[in-house]
N, C-alpha and C positions, 0 to 999 in steps of 0.2 A: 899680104892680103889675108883677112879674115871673115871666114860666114861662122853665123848664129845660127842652129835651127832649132826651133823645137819640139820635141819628140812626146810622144804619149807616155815612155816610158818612164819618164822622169822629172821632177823639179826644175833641175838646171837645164839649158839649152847645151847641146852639143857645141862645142869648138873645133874649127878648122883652120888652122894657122900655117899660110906657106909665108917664110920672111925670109926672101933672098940672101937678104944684107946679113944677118945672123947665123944662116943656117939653120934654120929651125923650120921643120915640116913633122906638124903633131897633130892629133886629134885628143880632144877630152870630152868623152862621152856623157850622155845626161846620169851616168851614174856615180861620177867623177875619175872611174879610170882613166889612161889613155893609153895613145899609140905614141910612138916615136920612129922617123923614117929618114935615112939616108939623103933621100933625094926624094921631090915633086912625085918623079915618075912614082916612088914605089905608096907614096899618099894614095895617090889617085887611083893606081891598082886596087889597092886595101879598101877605099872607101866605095870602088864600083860592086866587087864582091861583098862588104856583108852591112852594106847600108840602101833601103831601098826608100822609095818615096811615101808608104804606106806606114810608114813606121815616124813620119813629121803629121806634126800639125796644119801645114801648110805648104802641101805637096810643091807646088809653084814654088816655091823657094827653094826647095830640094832640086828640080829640075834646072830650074835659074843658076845654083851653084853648079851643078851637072856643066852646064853650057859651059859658063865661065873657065873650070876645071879643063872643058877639053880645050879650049881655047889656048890656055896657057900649055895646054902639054902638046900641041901644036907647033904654035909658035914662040912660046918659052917666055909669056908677057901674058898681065892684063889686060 
């Protein structure tokens, strides 16, 4: 699963990449750094502490991924 948001901060959109099948749970910030994480849980961690809705373009889509996010840390699915 992958969200785009985009941020005031930056040209590119942020990335959110959880891909079961690879193992890959990253983020690439609108300023092309990123993160890189273990497991789902420690994403979702990361991205509740220092990503907030005010800092997207299009807050709804920030909280939309929110939703999804807990969903999957839930019940471990899209």
């Amino acid at each position: 699963m992958e969200f785009s948001l985009d941020s005031f901060d930056g040209a590119l959109p942020v990335e959110i990449t959880i891909d079961e099948d690879n193992g890959r749970y990253m983020i690439r910030k609108s300023d092309t750094s990123g993160e890189f994480f273990n497991t789902p849980k420690e994403l979702i961690e990361w991205i509740k502490k220092h990503f907030h809705e005010e800092e997207f373009c299009q807050p709804q889509q920030f909280r939309f991924m929110l939703k999804k996010l807990d969903e999957y840390d839930v019940n471990g699915v899209f």
